[in-house]
Structure formats: structure tokens, C-alpha cells
C-alpha positions in Angstrom: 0.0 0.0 0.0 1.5 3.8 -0.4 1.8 5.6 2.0 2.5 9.7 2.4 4.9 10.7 4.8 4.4 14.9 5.0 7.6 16.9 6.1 6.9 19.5 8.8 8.8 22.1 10.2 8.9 25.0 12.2 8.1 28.7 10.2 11.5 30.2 9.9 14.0 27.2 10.3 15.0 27.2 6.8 16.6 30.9 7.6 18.5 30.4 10.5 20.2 26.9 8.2 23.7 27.5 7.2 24.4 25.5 4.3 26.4 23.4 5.8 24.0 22.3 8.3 21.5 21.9 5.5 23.9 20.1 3.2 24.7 17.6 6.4 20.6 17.4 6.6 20.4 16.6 2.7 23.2 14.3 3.3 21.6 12.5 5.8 18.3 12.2 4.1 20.2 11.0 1.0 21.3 7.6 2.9 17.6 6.8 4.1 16.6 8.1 0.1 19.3 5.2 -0.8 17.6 2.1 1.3 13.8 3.2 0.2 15.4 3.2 -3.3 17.5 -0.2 -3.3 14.0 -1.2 -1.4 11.9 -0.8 -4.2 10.1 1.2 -1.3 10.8 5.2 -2.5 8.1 7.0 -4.6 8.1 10.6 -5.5 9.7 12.8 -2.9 9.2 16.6 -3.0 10.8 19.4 -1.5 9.1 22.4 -1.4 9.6 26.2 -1.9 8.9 28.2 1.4 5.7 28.7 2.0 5.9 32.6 1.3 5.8 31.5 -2.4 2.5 30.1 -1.8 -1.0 31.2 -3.0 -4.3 29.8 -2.1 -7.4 29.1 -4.2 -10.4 29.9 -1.3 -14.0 30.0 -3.3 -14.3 29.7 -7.1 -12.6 33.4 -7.8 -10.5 34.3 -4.5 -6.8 33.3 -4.7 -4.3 35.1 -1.6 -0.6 34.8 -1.7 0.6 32.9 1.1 -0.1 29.2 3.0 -3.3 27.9 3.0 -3.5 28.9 7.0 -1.6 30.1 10.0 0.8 27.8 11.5 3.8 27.8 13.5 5.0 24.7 11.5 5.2 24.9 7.4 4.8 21.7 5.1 8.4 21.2 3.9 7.6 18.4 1.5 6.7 15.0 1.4 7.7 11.0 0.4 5.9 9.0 -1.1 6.9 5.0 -0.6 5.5 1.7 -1.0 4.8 0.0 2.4 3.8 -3.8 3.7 1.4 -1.7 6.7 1.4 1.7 8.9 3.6 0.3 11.3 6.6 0.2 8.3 5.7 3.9 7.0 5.7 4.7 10.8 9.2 3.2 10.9 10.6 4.9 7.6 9.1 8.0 9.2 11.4 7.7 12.2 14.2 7.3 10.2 13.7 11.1 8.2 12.8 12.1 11.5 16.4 11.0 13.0 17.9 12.1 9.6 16.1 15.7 9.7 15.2 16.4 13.3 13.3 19.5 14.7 10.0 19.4 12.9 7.0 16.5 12.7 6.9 13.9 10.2 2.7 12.8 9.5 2.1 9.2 7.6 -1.0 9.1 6.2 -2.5 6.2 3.9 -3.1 6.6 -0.2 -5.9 6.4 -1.6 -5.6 6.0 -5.4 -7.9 8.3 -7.5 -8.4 7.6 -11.6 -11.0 10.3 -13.0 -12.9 8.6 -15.3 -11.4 9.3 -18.8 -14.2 7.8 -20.7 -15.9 10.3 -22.7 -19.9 10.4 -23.4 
């Protein structure tokens, strides 16, 4: 079954990151990245631009710049992998969380989704 594994952390973390802290981080993240891969467990992963770069679509014709809502923590990113059960997306969660500590890491099940392509 996939699984999501959503990438929190706090608002304003990313600033006070020298690169060399964040390139240790990447690093890090890189070696679990490796085992998911050799695995067959690792779907797509995602990092994404700070949440300042945001907009939100609210109602049919409103669109504000910014995250969807006020937060002390901002969704970094995500994984997406392949799992037997919640108990190993739990696991591979710890292991991201060890790898990129300070933030919260939520696992959340996959439900597939095909719109219907068939035309009337």
C-alpha cells in the first residue's frame, strides 16, 4: 500500500540553516533516500519552496498569496513510498525524522484516484 509521509517544520528554520548544516541534513536524508530506493520502497519525494511563495485558491474566484492557514510549523515536503502496513511507513518516518530532526513527520494512507477518462 503507499503511504505519504508529509515533512513539517517549524516557520522560519530554513533561515536560520547555514548551508552546511542543511547540506549535512540533505546528506543524511540521502542515505535513508538510498535504502527506500535499493527497497523498491521510494516513490516521489518533494521538497518544497517556502511557504511565502505560496497562494491559495479559497471560493471559485479568491486566490491570496501565502499558505493555505496560520501555522507555527510549514509543510516542507513529502515521500511518497511503498509500504507492507502503517507500522513500516511509521518506521521509515522515524528514520527522516532522526535524519532531519526538529520538525514532525505525518504518515498518512493513499488512496488511489483515476478520474474517469471515458468520454460520453
Amino acid at each position: 500500500m503507499l503511504y505519504t509521509i508529509l515533512c513539517y517544520k517549524p516557520a522560519g528554520d530554513a533561515k536560520t540553516l547555514t548551508q552546511e548544516a542543511d547540506d549535512a541534513v540533505m546528506e543524511a536524508l540521502g542515505r535513508v533516500q538510498k535504502r527506500l530506493i535499493d527497497a523498491g520502497k521510494l516513490g516521489p519525494v518533494a521538497r518544497l519552496q517556502p511557504a511565502k511563495t505560496a497562494r491559495t485558491v479559497r471560493k471559485p474566484s479568491l486566490v491570496v498569496d501565502g499558505p493555505f492557514a496560520e501555522t507555527k510549523e510549514h509543510l516542507l515536503g513529502f515521500y511518497i513510498v511503498d509500504c507492507a502496513n502503517l507500522e513500516e511507513a511509521t518506521e521509515i518516518a522515524g528514520e527522516l525524522s532522526r535524519a532531519n530532526p526538529g520538525g514532525a513527520h505525518e504518515v498518512r494512507p493513499v488512496l488511489s484516484f483515476h478520474p474517469d477518462t471515458r468520454a460520453s
